[in-house]
N, C-alpha and C positions, 0 to 999 in steps of 0.2 A: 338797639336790637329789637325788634318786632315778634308778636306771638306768631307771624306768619313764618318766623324765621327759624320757631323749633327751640329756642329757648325756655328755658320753665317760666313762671308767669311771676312778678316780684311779693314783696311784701307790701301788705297793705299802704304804709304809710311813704313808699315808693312813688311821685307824679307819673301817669302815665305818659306813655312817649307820645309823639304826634305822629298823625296820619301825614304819610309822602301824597306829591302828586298823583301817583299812581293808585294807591289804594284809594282818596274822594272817587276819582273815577268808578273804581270799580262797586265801590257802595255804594253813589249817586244812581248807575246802572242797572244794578243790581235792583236796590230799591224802588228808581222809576219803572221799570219792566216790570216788577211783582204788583205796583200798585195798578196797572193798565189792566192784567190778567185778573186780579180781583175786582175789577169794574164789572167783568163778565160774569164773575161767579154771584156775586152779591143783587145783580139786578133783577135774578129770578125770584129769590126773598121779598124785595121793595113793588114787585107788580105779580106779585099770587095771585092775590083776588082777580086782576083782571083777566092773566092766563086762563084761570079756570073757567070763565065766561067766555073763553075764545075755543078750547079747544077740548071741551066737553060738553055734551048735549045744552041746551037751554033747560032752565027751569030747576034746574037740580039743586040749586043752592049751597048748601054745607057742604052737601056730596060732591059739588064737584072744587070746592076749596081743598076739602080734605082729600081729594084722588092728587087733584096740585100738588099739595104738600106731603102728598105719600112720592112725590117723582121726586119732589127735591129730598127727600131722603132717602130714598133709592139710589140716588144721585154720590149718596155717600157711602152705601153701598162699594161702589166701585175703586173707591179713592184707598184703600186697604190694597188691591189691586194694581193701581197707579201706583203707589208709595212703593208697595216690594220690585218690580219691575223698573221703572222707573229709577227709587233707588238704587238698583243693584246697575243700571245704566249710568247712574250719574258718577258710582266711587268705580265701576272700569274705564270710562269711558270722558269722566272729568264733569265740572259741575256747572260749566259753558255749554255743555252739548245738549246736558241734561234741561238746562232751562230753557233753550230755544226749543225745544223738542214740546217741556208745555205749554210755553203762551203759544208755538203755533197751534196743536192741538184745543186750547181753549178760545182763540176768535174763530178760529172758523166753527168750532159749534155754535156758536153766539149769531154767526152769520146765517146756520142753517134754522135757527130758532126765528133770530128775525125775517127770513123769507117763507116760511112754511105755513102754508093757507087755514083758517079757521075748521071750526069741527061740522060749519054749515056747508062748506064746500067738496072736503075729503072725506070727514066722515071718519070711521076707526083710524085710520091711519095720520089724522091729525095728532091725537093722544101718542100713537106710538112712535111717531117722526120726534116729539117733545123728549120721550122718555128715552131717545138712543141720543140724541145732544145729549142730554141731561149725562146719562152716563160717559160721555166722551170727557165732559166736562168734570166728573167725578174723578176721572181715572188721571188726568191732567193735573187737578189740586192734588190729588192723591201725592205726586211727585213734585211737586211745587215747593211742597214747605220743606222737604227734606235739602233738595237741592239748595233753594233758596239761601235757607239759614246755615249751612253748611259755608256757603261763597261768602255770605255777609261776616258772621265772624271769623271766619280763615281770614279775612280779609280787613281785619280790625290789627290794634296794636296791642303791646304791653297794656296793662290796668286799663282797657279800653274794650275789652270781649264786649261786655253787655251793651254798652253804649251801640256798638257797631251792629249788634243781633239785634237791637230794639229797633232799628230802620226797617227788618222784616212785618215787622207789626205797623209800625207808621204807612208802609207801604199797602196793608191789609186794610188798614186804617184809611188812608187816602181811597182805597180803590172803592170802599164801602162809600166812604165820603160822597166821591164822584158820580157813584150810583144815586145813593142819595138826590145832590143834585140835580139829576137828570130826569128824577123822579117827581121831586119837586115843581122842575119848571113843565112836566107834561103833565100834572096834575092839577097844575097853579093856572096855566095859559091855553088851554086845552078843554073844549065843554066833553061830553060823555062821550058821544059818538066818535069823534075823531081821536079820541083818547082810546077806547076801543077797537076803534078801527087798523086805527096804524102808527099810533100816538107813541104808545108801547114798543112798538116793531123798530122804532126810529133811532129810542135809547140800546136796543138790542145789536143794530146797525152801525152806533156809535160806539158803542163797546168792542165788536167787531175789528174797524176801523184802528182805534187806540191799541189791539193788540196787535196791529201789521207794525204800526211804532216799535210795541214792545220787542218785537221780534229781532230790527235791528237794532236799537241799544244793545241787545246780549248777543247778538254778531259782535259789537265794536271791539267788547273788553275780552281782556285773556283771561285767562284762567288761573285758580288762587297758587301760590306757592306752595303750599301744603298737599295738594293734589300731587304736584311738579316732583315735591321730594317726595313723597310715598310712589308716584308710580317707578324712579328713578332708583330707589333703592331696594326697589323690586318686593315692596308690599302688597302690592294690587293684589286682589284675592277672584281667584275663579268666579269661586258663589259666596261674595258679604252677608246672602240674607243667613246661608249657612252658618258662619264663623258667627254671628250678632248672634243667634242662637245659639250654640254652644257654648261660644265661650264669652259672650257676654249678658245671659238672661236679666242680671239681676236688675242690670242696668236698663233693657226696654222693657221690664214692669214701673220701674222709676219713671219711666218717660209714661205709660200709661196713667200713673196715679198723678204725678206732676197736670196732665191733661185732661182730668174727668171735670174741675171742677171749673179750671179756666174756659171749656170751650162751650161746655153748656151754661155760662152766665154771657159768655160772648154772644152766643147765638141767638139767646133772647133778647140781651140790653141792645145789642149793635143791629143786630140784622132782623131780629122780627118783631119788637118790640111795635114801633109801628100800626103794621097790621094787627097785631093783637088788641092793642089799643080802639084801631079802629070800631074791632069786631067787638071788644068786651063794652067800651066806652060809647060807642056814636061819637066819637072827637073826626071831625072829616081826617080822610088819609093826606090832602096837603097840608095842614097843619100840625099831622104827626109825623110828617116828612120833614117838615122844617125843622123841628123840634129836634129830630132826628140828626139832620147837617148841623147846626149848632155846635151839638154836643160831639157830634165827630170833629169837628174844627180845635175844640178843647181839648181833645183827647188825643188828637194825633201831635198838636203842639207840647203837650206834657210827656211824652212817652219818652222821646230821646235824654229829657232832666232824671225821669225815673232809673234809664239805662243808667246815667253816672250815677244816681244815688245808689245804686245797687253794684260798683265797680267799685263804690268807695265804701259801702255797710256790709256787704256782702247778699248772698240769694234767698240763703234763707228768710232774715227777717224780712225784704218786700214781700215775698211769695205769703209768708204768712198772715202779712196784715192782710193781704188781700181776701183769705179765705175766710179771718174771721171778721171782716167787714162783713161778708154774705152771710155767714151763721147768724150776726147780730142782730143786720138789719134786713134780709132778705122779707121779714112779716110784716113789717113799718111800710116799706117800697111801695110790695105789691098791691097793701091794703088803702098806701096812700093815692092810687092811682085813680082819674077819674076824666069825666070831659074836658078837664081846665088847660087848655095851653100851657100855665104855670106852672098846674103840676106834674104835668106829663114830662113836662122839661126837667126838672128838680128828679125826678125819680129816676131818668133816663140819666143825667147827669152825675149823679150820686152813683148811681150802678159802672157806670164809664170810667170813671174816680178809682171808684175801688178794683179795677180789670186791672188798670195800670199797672198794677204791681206784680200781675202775674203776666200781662203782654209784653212788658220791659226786660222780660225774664226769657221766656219762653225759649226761644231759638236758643239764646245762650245756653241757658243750663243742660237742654238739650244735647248739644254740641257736646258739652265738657263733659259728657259721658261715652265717648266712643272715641278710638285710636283714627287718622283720617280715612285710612284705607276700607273701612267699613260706616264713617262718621253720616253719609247721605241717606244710607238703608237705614240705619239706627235710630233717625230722627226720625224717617219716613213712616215704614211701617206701624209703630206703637201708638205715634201720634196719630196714624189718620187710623189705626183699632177704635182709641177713644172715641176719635171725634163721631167717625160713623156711628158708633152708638149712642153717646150721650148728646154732639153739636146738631149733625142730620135728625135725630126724632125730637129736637126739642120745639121745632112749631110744631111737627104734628101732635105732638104728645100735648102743648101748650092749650089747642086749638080743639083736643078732644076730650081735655078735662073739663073747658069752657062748655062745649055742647052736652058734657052729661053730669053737669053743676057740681064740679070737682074743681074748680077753678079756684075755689078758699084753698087750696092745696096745695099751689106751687109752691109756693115758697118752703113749704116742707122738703120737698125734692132739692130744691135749689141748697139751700140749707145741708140736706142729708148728703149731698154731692161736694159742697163746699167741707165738710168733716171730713167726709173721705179724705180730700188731698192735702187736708191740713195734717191729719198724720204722717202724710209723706214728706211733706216740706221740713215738720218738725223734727224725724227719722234720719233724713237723708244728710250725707257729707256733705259740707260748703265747698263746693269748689272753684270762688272765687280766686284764690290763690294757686289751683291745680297746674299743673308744669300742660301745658299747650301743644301740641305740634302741628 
């Protein structure tokens, strides 16, 4: 019997059941489509610097890194938005409709980013053509994660939630990867001008492209069980963002405190780290790109081990090492940071190491706090609260502490954010064993 089957979830020392043909599919699906749509989202992070050279005046410099990095968190802005709307479409309306619904909205902004002319041609309306993708794009992840990890473990078995919800991350994980990638070989193979020119536009094109893919994978697969019996026994709820609100507060504070500290170390280690390097260090950006794939290669291969280890130790303790890894060493990291390939690796590494424990987690624990009929708005919302404020302002906050010699600082931040969620981890019920529906 199956957690998708509405039985309560066993005792620890219980082997989990195995996954049918049906359910690979649908997490295989699931996962590839999530990781295609986070190609798109992650490739505006890996080519800042040159956006902002494309499509604000010349000569600005900072200025116009920092107006870049103010779109991509604007960007996140919207995704608060996307998550309430989105998930209140995904638990009426099912969490198949909900996903097609984001990768297509997220390639075609990808499509309109990659066709849209430099700031030497249009002029104002290059900037603001950027900043309405950007927010399409926002509003799109917005409902991404909720849907996502909602299908992925509805769609797991007995003593198997976390395993099956760590493919959402592997899939975030991949899609950064693949950014990466794509970044690497136009940086690597690519002199300046054609890099500038259209070098950029090409990976944007190709991100594009990979979510027409994603679009059908989440045509093919049905939709989870859990959706089937709640809407079937006539739980479907008018307005979930309503009901999540009343009568489940306690629960999306849990999901915001669970999230402050995971997605502002994710946003620096994973996705901006890179450029920050480049900008604090002089390390060229293809060798902080490389640096970059690597480490995503390690990380996305460990994540699915971590889901079992935490199926069979339970959430709290990964959740917890993972925050006071950051507390401990977040001054070491930052401080150890410098033009070395080596060491940029090892620090970038180290940091990816210790996510683990909270990316392995994430979708799951999330999930185990919401009945299904409300479970897509419940993850959506809270989580993308957080992220907009702590994931979206962490390059620009990163990038503005560097220009006004506050940059010995982050790791205080980083640190003071990793304590926050480490009270929550250490507060909060295990509910590795929590009865499932």
């Amino acid at each position: 019997m199956t957690a998708q089957q509405g039985q309560s979830a066993p005792a620890a020392t219980e082997p989990a059941a195995r996954l049918n043909a049906r359910q690979v599919k649908a997490i295989a699906a699931g996962a590839i489509g999530n990781t295609i749509e986070w190609v798109d989202w992650a490739l505006y992070a890996i080519f800042a610097k040159i956006i902002s050279t494309e499509f604000f005046p010349s000569g600005t410099g900072d200025v116009a890194l920092l107006s870049t990095l103010a779109i991509f968190a604007v960007g996140f802005v919207m995704r608060p938005v996307g998550a309430a709307a989105l998930g209140v479409y995904a638990d009426r309306n099912g969490r198949k409709k909900g996903l097609t619904l984001t990768v297509g909205l997220m390639a075609g902004a990808s499509f309109v980013i990659a066709l849209t002319p430099a700031y030497d041609s249009i002029g104002l309306a290059a900037p603001v053509v950027l900043l309405i993708a950007r927010l399409v794009q926002g509003f799109s992840a917005g409902g991404e994660f909720g849907s996502s990890s909602a299908f992925l473990v509805e769609s797991g078995v007995r003593g198997g939630r976390a395993f099956a919800g760590s493919w959402q991350q592997v899939s975030v994980g991949g899609g950064a990867l693949i950014a990466s990638l794509l970044g690497t070989l136009a940086t690597s193979t690519l002199d300046d001008a054609a890099l500038h020119s259209w070098g950029w536009r090409v990976a944007f094109a190709i991100g594009g492209l990979l979510g027409l893919v994603g679009l059908w994978l989440r045509i093919s697969v049905e939709d989870t069980d859990s959706f089937h019996r709640a809407r079937s026994a006539g739980l479907t709820r008018s307005n979930p963002l309503r009901t999540m609100l009343t009568e489940h507060p306690a629960a999306a504070l849990r999901v915001v405190g669970i999230t402050i500290a995971g997605t502002l170390t994710y946003y620096i280690w994973v996705n901006y780290l890179p450029t920050y390097a480049n900008l604090t260090t002089g390390i060229p950006l293809s060798q902080a790109l490389l640096s970059q794939t690597l480490c995503l290669a390690i990380f996305i291969t460990l994540l699915p081990l971590v889901g079992r280890l935490s199926d069979r130790i339970g959430r709290k303790p990964t959740l917890a090492g993972f925050a006071v890894g950051f507390i401990v060493l977040s001054w070491p990291l930052l401080h150890f940071l410098d033009a070395s390939f080596t060491r940029l690796f090892l620090v970038q590494l180290t940091g990816m190491l210790l996510i683990l424990g909270y990316s392995a987690n994430c979708a799951v624990i999330m999930a185990e706090q919401f009945p299904p009929e409300i479970r897509a708005t419940g993850i959506a919302l809270p989580y993308a609260l957080a992220v907009a404020a702590f994931g979206g302002t962490a390059p620009y906050v990163t990038t503005w502490m560097h220009d006004h010699n506050y940059g010995g600082w982050l790791w205080l931040y980083v640190s003071a954010a990793s304590l926050v969620s480490l009270v929550v981890y250490l507060t909060m019920p295990e509910t590795k064993n929590k009865e499932f529906a």
